[in-house]
C-alpha positions in Angstrom: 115.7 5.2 91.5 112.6 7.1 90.2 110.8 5.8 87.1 111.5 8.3 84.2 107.4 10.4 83.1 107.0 9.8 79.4 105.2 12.3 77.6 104.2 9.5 75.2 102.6 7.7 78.4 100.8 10.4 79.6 99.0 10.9 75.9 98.3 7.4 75.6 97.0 7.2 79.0 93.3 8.4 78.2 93.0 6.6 75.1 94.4 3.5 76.6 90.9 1.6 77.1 90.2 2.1 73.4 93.7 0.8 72.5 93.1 -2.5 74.3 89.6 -2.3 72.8 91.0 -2.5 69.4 93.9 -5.3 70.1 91.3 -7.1 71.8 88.6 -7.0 68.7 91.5 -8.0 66.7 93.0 -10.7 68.5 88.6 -11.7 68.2 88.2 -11.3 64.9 91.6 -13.1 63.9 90.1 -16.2 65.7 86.7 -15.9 64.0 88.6 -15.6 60.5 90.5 -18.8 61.1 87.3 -20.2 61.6 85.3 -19.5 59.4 87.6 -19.0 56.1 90.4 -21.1 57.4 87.6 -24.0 58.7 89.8 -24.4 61.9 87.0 -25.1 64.2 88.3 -24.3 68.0 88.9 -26.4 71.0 87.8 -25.9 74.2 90.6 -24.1 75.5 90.5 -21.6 72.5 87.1 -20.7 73.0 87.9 -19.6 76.7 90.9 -17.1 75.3 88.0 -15.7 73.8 86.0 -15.0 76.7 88.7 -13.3 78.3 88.8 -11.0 75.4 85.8 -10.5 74.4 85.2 -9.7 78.9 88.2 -6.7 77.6 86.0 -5.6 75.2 83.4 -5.1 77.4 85.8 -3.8 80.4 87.3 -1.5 77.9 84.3 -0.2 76.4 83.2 0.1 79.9 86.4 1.9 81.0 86.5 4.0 77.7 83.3 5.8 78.4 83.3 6.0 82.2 86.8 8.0 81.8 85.4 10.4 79.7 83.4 11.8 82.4 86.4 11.1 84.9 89.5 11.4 83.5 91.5 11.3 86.5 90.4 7.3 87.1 91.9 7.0 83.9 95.0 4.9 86.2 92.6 2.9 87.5 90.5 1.5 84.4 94.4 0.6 83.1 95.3 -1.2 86.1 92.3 -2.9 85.7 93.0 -3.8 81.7 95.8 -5.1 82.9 94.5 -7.3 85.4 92.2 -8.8 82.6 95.1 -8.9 80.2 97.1 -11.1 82.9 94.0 -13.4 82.7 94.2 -13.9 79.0 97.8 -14.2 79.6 97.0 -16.9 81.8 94.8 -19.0 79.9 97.0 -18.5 76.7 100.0 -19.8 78.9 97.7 -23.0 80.1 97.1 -23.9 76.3 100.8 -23.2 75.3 101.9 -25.7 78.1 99.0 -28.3 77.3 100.0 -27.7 73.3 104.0 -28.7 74.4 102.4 -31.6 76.3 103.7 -29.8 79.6 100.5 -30.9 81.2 98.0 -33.0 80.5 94.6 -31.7 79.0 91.7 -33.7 77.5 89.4 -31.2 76.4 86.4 -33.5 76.6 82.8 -32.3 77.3 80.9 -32.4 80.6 77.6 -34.2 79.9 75.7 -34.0 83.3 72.2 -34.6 82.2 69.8 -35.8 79.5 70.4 -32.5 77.6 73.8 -31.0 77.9 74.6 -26.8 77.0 78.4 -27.6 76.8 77.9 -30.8 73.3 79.7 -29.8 71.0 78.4 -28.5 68.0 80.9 -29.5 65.5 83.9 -31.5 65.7 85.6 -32.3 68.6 89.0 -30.8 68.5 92.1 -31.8 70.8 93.4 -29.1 72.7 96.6 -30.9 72.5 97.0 -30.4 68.8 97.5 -27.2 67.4 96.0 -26.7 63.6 98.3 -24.1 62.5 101.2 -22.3 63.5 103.4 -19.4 61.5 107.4 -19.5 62.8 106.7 -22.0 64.9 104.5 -20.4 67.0 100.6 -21.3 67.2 97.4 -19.4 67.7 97.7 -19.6 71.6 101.5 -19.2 71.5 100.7 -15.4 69.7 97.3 -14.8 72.4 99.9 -15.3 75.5 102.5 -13.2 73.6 100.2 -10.2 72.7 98.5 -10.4 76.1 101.6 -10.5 77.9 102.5 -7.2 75.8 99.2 -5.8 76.5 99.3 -6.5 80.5 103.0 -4.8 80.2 101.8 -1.5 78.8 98.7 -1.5 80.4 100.8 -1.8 83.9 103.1 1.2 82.5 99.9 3.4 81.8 98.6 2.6 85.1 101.9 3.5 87.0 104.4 5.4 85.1 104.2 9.0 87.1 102.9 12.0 85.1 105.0 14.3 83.6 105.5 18.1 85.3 104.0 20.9 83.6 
């Protein structure tokens, strides 16, 4: 059984990159708005979701530009959102299962000197404890959903087969 070409796919294909560019600054910005207007300060685990995405950002921006000059790659740099999304996925997953108490998590700092780049700044914050959640879901429970999405249709734009002209 053949996969079915979707003309829809094949528009969203080149434009893919800055699709996952925007989710990405959003999923970002949501983050920095909960901290900074809702005073939620993160925990360790929240700040490495952010990595991965703002490493999309950077991949996608990357991607974005490099298949306007080669459009035909444009497969590739979705395959490769993908990958990055199933990393997000992944980290989003680890906090969900450390939030449910699935497995155990202490969030605490490294110190491994006299002066230490990893103190924290502000208040500690359990990983364990989410600070808000909206239908029962938290922050990390919404990161793992959207970038399970986001792998999903990034896989699709990578593999779905073109449509004949």
């Amino acid at each position: 059984m053949s996969a079915i070409p979707s003309p829809l796919l094949d528009r969203a294909r080149p434009l893919w990159p800055a699709i996952a560019l925007m989710v990405s600054a959003a999923l970002l910005a949501g983050a920095h708005a909960f901290e900074t207007f809702g005073h939620m300060a993160p925990c360790q685990m929240c700040l490495a979701q952010r990595e991965w995405h703002w490493g999309i950002v950077a991949l996608a921006i990357a991607a974005f530009l490099h298949t306007r000059r080669r459009p035909e790659q444009a497969r590739w740099a979705a395959f490769l959102i993908a990958l990055a999304f199933i990393g997000s996925f992944a980290m989003a997953a680890k906090h969900t299962a450390v939030e449910l108490h699935w497995i155990p998590e202490t969030c605490e700092f490294e110190n491994t000197g006299p002066i230490s780049f990893r103190a924290p700044v502000g208040p500690v914050v359990r990983c364990d404890t989410p600070q808000w959640n909206l239908f029962g879901l938290t922050m990390a429970n919404y990161n793992a959903l959207i970038s399970l999405a986001m792998a999903l249709l990034s896989g699709l734009i990578a593999f779905a087969p073109e449509r004949k002209s």
